[in-house]
Backbone of each chain as ProteinMPNN parsed JSONL, in Angstrom:
{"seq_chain_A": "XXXXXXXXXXXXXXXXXXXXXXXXXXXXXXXXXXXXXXXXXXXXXXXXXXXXXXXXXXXXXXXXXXXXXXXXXXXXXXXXXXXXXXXXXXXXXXXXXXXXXXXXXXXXXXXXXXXXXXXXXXXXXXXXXXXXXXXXXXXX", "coords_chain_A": {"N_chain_A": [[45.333, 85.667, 86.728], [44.11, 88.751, 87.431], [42.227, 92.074, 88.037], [43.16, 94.821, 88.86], [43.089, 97.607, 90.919], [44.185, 101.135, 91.721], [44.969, 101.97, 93.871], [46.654, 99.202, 94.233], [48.257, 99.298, 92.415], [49.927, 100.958, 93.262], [51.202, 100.183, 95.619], [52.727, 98.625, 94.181], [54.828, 99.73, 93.028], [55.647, 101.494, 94.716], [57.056, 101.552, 98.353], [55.076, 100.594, 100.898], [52.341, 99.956, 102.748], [50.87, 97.806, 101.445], [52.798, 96.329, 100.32], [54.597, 94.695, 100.116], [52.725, 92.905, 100.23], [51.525, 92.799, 97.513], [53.468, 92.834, 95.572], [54.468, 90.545, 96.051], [52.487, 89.047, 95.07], [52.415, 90.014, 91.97], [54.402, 88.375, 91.41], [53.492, 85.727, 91.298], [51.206, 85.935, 90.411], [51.864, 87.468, 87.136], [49.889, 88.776, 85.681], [48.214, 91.412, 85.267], [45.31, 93.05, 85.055], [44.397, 96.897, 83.662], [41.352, 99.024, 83.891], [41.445, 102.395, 81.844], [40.901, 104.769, 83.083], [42.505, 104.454, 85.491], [44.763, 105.86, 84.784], [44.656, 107.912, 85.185], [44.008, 108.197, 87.767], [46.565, 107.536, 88.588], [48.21, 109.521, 88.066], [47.046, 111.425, 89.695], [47.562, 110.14, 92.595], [50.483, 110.761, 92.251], [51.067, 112.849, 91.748], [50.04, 113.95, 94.083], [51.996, 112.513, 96.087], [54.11, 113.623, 94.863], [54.121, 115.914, 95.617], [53.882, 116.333, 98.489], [56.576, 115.234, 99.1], [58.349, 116.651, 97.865], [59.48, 116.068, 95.242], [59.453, 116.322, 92.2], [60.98, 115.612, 90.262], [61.926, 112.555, 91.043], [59.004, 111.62, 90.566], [58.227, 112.095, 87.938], [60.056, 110.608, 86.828], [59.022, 107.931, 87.944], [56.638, 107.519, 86.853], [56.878, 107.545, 83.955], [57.751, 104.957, 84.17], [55.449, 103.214, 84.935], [53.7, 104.347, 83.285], [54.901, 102.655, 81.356], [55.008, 100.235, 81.845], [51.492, 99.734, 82.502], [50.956, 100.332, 79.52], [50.493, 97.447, 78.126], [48.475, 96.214, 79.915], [45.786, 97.282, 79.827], [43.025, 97.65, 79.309], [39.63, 98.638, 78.117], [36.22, 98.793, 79.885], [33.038, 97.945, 79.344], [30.785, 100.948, 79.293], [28.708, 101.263, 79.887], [27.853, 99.12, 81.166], [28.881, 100.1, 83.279], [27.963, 102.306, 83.966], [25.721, 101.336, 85.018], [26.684, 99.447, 87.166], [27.665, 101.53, 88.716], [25.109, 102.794, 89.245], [23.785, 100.211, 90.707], [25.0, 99.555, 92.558], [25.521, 101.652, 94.238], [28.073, 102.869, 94.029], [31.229, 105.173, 92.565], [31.474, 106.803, 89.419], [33.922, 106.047, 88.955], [35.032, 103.824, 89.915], [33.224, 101.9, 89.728], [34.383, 101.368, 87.135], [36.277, 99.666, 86.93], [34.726, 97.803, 88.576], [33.089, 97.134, 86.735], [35.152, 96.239, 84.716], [36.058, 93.875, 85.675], [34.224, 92.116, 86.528], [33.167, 91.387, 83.814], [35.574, 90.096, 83.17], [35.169, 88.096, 84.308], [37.252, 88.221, 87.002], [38.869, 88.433, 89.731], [38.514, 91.883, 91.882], [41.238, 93.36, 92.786], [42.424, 94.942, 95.111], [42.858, 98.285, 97.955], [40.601, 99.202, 99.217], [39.039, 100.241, 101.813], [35.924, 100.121, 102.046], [34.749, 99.158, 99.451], [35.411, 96.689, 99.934], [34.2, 95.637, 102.201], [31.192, 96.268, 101.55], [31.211, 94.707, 98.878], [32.174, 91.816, 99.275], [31.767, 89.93, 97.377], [32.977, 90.313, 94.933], [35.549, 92.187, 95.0], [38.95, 91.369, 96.658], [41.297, 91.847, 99.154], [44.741, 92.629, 98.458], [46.578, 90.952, 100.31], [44.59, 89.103, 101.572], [44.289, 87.5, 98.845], [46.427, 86.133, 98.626], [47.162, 84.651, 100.378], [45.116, 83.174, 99.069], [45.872, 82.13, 96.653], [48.777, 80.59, 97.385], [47.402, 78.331, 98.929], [46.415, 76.865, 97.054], [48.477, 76.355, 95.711], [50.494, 73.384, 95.231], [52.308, 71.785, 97.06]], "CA_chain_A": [[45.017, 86.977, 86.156], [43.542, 89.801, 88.199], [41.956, 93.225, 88.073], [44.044, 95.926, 89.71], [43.181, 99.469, 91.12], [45.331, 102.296, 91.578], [45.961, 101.758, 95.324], [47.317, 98.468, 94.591], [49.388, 99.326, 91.927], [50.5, 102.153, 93.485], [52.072, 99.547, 96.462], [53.759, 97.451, 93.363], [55.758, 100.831, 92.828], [56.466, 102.605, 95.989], [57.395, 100.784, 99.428], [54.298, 101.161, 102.255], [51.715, 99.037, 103.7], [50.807, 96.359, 101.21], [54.093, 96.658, 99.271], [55.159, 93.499, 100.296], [52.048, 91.21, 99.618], [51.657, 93.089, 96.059], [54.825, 92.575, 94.9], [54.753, 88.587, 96.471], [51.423, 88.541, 94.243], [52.845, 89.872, 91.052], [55.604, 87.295, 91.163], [52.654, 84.126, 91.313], [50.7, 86.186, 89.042], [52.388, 89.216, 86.924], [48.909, 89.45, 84.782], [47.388, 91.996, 85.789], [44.673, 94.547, 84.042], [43.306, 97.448, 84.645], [40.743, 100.154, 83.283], [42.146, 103.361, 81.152], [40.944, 105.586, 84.04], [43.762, 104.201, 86.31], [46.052, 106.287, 84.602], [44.263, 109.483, 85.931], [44.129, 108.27, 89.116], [48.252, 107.362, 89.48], [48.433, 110.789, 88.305], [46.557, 112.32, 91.248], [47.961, 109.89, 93.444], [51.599, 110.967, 92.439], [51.187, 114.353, 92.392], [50.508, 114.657, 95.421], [52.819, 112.232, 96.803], [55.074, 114.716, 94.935], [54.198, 117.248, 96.435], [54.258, 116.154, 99.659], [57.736, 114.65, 99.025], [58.88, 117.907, 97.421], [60.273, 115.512, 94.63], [59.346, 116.541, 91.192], [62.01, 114.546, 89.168], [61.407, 111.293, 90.934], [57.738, 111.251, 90.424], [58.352, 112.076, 86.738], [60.279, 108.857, 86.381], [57.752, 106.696, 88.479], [55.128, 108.037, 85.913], [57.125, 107.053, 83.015], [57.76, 103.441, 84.588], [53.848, 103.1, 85.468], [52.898, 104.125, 82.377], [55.585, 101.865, 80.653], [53.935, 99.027, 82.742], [50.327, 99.47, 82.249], [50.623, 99.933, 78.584], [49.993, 96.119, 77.561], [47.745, 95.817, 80.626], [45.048, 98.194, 79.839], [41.36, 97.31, 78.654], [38.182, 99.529, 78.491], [35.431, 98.655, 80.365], [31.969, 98.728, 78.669], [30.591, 102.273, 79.771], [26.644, 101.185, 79.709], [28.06, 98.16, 81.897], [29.873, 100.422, 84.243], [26.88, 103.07, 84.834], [24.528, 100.134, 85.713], [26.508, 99.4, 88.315], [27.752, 102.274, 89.746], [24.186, 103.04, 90.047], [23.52, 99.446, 91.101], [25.934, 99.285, 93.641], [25.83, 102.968, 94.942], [29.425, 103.088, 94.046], [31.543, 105.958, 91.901], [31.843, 105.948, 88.082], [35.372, 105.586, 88.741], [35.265, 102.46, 90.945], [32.342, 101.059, 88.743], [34.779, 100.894, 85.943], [37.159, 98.911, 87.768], [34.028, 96.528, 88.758], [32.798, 96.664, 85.143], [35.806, 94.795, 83.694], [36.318, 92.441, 86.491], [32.56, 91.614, 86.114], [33.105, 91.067, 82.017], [36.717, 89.12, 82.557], [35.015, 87.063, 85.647], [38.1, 88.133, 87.799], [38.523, 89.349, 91.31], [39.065, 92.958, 91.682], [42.273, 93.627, 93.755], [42.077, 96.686, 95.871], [42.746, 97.964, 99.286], [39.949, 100.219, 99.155], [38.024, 98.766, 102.708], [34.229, 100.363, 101.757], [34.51, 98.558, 98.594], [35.469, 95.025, 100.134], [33.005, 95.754, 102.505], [29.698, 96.33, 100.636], [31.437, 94.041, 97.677], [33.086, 91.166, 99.174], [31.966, 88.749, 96.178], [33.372, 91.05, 94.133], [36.522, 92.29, 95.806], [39.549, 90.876, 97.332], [42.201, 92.654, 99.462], [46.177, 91.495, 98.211], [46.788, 89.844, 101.626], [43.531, 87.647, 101.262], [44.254, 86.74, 97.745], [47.812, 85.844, 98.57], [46.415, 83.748, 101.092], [44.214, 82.358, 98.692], [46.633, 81.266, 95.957], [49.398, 79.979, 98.283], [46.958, 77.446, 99.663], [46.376, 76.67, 96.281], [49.928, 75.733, 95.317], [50.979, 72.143, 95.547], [53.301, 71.596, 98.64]], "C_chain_A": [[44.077, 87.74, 87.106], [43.307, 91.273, 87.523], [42.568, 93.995, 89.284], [43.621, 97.098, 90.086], [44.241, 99.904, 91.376], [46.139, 102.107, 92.733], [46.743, 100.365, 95.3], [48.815, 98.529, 93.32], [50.248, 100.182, 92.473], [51.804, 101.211, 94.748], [53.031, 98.689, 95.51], [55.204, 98.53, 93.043], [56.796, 101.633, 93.831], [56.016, 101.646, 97.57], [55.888, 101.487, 100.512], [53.372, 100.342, 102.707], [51.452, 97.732, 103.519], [52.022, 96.391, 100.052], [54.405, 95.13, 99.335], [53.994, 92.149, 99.761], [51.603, 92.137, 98.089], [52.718, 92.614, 95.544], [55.014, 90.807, 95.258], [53.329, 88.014, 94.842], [51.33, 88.81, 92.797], [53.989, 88.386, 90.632], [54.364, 86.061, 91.208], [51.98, 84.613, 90.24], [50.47, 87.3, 88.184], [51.314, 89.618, 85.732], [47.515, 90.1, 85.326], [47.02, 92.993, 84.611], [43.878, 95.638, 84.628], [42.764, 98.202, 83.749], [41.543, 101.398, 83.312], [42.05, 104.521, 83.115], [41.71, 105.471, 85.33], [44.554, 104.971, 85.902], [45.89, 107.832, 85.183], [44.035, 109.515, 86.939], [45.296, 107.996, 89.832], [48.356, 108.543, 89.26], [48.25, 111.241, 89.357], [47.191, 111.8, 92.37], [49.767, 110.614, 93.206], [52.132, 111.777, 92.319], [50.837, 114.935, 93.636], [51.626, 113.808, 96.741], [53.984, 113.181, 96.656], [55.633, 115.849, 95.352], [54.48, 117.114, 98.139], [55.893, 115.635, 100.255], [58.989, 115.738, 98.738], [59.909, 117.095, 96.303], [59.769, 115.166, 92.631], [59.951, 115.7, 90.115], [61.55, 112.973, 89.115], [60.005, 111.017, 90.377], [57.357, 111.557, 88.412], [58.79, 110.808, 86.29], [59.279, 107.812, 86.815], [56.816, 106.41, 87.289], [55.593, 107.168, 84.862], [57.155, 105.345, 82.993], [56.286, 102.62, 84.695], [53.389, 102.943, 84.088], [53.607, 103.028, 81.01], [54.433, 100.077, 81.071], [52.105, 98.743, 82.42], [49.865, 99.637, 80.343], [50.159, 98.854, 77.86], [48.965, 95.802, 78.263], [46.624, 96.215, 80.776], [43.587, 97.856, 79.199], [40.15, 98.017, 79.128], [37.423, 98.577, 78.568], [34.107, 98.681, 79.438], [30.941, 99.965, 79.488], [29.196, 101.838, 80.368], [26.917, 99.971, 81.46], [28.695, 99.14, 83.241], [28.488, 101.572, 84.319], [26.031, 102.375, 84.795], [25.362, 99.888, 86.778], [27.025, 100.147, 89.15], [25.871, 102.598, 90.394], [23.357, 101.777, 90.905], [23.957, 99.218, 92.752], [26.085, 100.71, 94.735], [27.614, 103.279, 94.818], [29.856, 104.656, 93.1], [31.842, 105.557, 90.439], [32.943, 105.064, 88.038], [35.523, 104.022, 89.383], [34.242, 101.409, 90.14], [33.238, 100.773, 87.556], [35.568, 100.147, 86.19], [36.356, 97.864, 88.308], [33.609, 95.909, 87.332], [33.988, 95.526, 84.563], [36.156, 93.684, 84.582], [35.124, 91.522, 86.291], [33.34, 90.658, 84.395], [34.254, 90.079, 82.216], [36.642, 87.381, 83.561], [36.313, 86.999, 86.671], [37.535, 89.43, 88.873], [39.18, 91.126, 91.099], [40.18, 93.423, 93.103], [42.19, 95.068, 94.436], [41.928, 96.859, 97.621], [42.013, 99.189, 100.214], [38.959, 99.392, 100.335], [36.93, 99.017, 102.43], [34.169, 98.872, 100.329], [34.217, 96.604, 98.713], [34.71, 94.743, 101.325], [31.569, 95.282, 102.17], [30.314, 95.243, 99.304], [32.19, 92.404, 97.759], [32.91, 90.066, 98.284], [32.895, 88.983, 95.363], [35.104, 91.1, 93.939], [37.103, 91.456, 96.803], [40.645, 91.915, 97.851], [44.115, 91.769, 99.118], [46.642, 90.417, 99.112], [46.008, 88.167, 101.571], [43.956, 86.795, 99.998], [45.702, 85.828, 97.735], [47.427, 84.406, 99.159], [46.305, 82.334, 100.298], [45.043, 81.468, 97.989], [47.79, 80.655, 96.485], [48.967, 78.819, 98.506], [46.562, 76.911, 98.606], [47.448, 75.766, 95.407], [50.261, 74.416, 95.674], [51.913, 72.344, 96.469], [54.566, 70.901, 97.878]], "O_chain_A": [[43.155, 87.05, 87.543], [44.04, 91.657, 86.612], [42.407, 93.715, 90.472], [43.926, 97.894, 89.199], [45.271, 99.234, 91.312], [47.366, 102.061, 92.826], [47.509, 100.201, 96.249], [49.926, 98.0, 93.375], [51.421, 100.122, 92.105], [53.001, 101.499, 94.762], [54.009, 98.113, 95.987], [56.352, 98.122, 92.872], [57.936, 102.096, 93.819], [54.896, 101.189, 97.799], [55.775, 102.685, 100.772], [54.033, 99.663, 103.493], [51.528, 96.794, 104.314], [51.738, 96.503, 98.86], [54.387, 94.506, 98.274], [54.185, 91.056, 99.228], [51.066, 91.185, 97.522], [52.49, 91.608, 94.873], [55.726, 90.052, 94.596], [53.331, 87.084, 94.035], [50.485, 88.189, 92.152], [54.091, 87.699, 89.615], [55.072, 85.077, 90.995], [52.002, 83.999, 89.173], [49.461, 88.005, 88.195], [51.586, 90.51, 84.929], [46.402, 89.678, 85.639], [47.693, 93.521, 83.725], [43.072, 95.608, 85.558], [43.387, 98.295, 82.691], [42.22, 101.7, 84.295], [42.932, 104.79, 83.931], [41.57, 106.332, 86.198], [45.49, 105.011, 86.701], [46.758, 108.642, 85.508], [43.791, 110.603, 87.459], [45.424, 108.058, 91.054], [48.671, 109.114, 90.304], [49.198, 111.519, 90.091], [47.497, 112.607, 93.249], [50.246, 110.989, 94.276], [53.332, 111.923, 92.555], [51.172, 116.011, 94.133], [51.944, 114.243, 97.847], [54.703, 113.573, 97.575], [56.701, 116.453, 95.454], [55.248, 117.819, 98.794], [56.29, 115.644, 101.42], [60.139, 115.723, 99.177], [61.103, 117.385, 96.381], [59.781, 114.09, 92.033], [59.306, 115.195, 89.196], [61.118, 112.291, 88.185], [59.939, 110.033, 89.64], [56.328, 111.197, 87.842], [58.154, 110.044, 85.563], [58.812, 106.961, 86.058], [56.378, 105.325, 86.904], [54.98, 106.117, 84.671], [56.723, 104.626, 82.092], [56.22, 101.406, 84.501], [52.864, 101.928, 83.63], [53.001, 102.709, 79.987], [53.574, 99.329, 80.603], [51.634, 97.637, 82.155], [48.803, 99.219, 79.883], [49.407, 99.118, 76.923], [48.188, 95.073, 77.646], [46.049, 95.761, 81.765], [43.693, 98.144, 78.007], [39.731, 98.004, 80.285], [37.493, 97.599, 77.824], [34.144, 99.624, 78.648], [30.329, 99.508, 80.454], [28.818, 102.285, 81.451], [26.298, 100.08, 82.519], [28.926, 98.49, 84.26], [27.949, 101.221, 85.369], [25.089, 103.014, 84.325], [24.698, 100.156, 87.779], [27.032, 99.789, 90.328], [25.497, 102.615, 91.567], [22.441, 102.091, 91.665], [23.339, 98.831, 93.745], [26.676, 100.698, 95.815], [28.199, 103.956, 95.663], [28.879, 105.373, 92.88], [32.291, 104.46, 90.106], [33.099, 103.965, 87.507], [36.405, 103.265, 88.977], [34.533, 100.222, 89.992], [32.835, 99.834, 86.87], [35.728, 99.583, 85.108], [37.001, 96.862, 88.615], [33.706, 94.76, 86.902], [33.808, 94.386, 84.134], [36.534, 92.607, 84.121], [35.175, 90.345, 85.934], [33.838, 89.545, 84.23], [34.132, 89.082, 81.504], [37.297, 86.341, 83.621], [36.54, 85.909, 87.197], [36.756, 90.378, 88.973], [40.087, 91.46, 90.337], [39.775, 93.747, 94.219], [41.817, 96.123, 93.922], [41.309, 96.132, 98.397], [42.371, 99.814, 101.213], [38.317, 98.366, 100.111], [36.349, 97.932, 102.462], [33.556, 97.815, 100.472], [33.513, 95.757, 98.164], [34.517, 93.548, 101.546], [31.0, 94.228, 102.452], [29.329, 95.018, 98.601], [32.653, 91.825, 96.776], [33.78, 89.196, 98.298], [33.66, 88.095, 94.987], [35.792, 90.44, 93.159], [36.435, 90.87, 97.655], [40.943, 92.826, 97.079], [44.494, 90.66, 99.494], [47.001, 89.285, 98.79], [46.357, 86.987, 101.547], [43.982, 85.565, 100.057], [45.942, 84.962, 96.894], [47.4, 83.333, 98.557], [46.79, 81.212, 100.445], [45.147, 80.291, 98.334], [47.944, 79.713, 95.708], [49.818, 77.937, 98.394], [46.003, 75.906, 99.047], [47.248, 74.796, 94.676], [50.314, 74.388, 96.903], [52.294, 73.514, 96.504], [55.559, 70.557, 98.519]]}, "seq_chain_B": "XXXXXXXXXXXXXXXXXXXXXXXXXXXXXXXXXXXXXXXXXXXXXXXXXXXXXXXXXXXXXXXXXXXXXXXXXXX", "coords_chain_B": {"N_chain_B": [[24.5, 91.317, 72.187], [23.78, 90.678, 69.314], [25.105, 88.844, 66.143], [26.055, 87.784, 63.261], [28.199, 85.077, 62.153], [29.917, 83.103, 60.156], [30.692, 79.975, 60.23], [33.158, 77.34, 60.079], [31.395, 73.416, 59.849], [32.503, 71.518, 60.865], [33.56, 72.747, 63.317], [31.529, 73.905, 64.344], [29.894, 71.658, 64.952], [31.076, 70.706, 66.842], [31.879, 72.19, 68.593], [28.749, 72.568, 69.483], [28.693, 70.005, 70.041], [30.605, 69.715, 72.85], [28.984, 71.95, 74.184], [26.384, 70.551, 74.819], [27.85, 68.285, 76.155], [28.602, 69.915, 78.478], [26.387, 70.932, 79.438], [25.485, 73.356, 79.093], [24.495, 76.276, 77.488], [24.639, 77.058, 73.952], [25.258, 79.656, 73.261], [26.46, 80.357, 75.678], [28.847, 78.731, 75.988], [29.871, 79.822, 73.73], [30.249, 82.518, 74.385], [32.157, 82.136, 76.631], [34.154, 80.362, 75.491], [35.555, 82.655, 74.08], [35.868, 84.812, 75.914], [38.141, 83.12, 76.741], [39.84, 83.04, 75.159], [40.79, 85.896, 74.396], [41.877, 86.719, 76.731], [43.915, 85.122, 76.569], [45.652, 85.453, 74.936], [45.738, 88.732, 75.698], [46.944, 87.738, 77.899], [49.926, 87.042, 76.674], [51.144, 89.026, 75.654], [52.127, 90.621, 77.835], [54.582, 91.785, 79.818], [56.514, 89.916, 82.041], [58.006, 90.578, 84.62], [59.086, 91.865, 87.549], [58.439, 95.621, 88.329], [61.442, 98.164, 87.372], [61.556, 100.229, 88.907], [61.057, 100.462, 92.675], [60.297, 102.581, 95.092], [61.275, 103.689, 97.936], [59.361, 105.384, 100.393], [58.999, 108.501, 101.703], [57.08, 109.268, 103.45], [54.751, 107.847, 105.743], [53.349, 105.092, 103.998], [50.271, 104.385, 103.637], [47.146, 102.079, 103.231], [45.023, 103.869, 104.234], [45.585, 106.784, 103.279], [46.32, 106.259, 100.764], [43.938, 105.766, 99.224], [42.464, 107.272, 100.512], [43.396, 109.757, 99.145], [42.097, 108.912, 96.334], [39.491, 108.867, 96.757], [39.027, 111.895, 97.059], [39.344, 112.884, 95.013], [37.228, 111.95, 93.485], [35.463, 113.112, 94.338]], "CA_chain_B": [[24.168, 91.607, 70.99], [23.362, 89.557, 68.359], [26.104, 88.734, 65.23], [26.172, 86.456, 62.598], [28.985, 84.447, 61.892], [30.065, 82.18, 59.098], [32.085, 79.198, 60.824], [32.953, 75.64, 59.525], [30.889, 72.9, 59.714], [32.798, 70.774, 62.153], [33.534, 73.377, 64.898], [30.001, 74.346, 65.128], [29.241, 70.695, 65.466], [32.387, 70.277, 67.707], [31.08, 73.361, 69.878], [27.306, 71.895, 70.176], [28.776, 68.298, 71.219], [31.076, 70.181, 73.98], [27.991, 72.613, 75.092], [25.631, 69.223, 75.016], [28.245, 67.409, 77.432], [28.872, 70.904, 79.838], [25.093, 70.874, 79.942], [25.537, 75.026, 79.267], [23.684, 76.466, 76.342], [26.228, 77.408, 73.274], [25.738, 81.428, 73.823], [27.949, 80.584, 77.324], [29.958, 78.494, 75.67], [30.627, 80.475, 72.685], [30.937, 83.753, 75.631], [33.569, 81.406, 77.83], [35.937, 80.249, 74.555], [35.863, 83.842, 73.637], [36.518, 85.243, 76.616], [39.097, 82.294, 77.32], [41.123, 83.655, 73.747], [40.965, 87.061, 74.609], [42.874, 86.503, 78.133], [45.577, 84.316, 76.763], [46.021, 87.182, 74.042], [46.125, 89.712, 76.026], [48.43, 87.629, 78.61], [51.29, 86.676, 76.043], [51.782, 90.769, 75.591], [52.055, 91.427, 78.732], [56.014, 91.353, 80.499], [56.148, 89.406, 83.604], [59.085, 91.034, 85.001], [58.534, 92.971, 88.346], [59.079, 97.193, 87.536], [62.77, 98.391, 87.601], [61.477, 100.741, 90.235], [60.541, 100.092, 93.7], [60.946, 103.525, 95.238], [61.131, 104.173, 99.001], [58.679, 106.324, 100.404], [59.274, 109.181, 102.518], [55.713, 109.181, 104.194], [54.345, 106.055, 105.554], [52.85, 104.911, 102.667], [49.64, 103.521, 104.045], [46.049, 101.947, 102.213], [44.085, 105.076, 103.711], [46.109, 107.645, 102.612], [46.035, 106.358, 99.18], [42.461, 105.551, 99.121], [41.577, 109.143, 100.565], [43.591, 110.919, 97.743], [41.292, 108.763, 95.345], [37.865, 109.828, 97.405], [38.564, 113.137, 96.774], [39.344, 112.837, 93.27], [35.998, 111.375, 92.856], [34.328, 114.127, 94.684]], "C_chain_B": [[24.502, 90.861, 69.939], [24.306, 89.921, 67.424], [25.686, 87.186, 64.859], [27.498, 86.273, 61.964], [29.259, 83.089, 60.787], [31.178, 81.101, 59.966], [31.919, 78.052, 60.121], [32.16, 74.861, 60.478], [30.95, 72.42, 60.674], [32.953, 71.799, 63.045], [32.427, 73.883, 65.187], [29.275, 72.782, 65.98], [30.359, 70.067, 67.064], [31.691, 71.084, 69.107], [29.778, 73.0, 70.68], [27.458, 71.011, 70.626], [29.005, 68.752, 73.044], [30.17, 71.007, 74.89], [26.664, 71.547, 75.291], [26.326, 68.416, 75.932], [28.635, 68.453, 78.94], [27.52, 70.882, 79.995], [24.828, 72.629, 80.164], [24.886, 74.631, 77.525], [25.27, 76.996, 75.393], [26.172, 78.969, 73.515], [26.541, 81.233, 75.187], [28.653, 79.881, 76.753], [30.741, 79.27, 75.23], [31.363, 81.929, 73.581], [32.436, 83.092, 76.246], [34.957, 81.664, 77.077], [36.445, 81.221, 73.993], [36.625, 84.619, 74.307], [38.359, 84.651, 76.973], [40.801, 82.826, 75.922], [41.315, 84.843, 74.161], [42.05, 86.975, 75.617], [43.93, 86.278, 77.39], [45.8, 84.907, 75.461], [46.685, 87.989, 74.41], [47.416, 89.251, 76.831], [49.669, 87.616, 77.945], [51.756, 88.14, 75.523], [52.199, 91.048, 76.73], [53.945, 91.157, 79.852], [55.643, 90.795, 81.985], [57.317, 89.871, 84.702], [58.209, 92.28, 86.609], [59.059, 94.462, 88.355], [60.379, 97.303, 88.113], [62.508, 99.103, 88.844], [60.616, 100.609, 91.081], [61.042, 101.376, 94.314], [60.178, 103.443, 96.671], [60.221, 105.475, 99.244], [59.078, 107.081, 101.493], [58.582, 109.746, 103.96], [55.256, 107.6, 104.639], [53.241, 106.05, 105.241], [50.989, 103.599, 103.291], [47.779, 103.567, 102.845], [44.789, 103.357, 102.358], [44.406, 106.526, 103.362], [46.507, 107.473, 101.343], [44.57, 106.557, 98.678], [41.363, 107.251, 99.574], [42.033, 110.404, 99.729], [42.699, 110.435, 96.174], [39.94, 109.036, 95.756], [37.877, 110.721, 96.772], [38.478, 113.156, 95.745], [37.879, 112.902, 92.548], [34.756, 112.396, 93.098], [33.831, 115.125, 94.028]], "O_chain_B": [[25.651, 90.445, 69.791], [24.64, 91.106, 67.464], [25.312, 86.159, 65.426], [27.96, 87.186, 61.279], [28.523, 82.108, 60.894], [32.319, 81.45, 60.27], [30.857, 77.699, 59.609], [32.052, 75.221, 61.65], [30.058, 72.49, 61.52], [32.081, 71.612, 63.893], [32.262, 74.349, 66.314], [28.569, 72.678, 66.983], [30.185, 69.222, 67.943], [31.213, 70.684, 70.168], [29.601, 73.04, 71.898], [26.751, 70.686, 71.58], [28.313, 68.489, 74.027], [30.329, 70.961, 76.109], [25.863, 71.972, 76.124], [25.596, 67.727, 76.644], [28.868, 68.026, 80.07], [27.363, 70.759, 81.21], [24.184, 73.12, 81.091], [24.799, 73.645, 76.793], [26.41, 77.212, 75.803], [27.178, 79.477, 74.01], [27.241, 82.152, 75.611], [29.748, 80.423, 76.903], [31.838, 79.598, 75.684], [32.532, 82.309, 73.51], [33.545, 83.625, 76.228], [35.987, 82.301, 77.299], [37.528, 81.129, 73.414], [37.672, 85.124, 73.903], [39.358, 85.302, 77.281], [42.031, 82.872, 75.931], [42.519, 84.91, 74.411], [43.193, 87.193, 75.218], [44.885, 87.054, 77.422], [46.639, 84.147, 74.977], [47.81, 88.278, 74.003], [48.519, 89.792, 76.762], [50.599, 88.158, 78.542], [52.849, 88.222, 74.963], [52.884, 92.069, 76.661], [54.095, 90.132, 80.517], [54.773, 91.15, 82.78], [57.298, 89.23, 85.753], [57.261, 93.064, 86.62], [60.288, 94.521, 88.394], [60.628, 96.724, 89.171], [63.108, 98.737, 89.855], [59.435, 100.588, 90.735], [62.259, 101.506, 94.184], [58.971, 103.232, 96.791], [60.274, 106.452, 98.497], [59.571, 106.414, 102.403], [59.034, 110.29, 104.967], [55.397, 106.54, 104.029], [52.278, 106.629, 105.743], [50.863, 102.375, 103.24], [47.353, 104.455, 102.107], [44.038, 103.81, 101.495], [43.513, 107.354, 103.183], [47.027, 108.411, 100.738], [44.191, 107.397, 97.862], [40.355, 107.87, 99.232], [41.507, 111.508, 99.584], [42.592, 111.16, 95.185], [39.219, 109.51, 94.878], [37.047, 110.833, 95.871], [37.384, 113.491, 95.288], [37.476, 113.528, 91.568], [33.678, 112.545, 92.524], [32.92, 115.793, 94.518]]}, "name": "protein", "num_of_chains": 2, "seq": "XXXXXXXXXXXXXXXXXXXXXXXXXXXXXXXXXXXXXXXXXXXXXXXXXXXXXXXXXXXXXXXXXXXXXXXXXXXXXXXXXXXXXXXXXXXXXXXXXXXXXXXXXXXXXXXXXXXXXXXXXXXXXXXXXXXXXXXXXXXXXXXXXXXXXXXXXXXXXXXXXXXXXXXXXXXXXXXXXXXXXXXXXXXXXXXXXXXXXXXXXXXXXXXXXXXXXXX"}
């Protein structure tokens, strides 16, 4: 089980850099959760892929698929818990709420955000690493 | 935050044996087996199927051009 951000779901959806070790790391482990405010950040991300794509229709279906998808997977954060450590951490609310429930569920937070796995690497893992991780994990 | 709870007899004494041989106090226990229900809750909702769509991108689709349309967002 894992905590997800936006940029990594966003590679479980649409083909580009870590497309390939997301999608290897749903298939070992397809429970993933994330905080409500993910859903306002695939928005932004897929309006402007839309726009840049000039593809209005598709990105309507993506949406619907996304949000088909993260419906069961969805859990609020506690708020009080999430502005302690954005201001703990110097981070953004938004990214604090995405540490908040990884914090509370004791899981890693997936993300291929590099400041974050940076300044956070207890915290944070990037999909590659974690792939890594559970692989070497697996009985032979 | 503090709650009181009515539980049977034996699983309180069941709970204090098991947090007497982890050598953890029962508030982490009682936190752990809580947390540990919640998970496998939430997991048995959740489809394990990978999404119908996988959609080609037209841009190459890379981590800082996602990550710098969520910066700004935040700005």
């Amino acid at each position: 089980m894992i905590v997800a951000d936006a940029s990594v779901v966003t590679f479980l959806f649409v083909e580009g850099e870590n497309s390939s070790a997301a999608r290897k790391l749903f298939e070992i482990d397809p429970d993933w959760v994330t905080p409500p405010i993910l859903n306002h950040e695939m928005l932004n991300i897929l309006a402007t892929l839309g726009s840049v794509e000039s593809d209005v229709q598709g990105m309507e279906q993506l949406w619907r698929e996304i949000r088909g998808f993260l419906g069961a997977r969805q859990q609020v954060p506690d708020p009080i818990r999430s502005l302690r450590l954005a201001m703990e951490l110097g981070v953004s609310g938004y990214q604090a709420q995405y540490l908040a429930l990884s914090d509370h569920l004791r899981l890693p937070l997936l993300t291929t955000d590099n400041r974050l796995l940076e300044i956070l690497p207890q915290k944070t893992i990037g999909p590659d690493a974690y792939l890594e991780s559970r692989l070497a994990m697996r009985p032979l | 935050m503090r709650t009181t709870l009515d539980l049977p007899d034996e699983l309180v004494t069941e709970i204090k044996i098991l947090a007497a041989q982890e050598r953890i106090t029962l508030k982490e226990l009682m936190g752990d087996l809580l947390r540990g229900g919640l998970r496998a809750r939430f997991s048995q909702q959740r489809p394990n199927n990978l999404p119908k769509i996988y959609r080609p991108s037209r841009i190459p689709l890379s981590s800082d051009w996602i990550n710098g349309i969520r910066k700004e967002a935040m700005e």
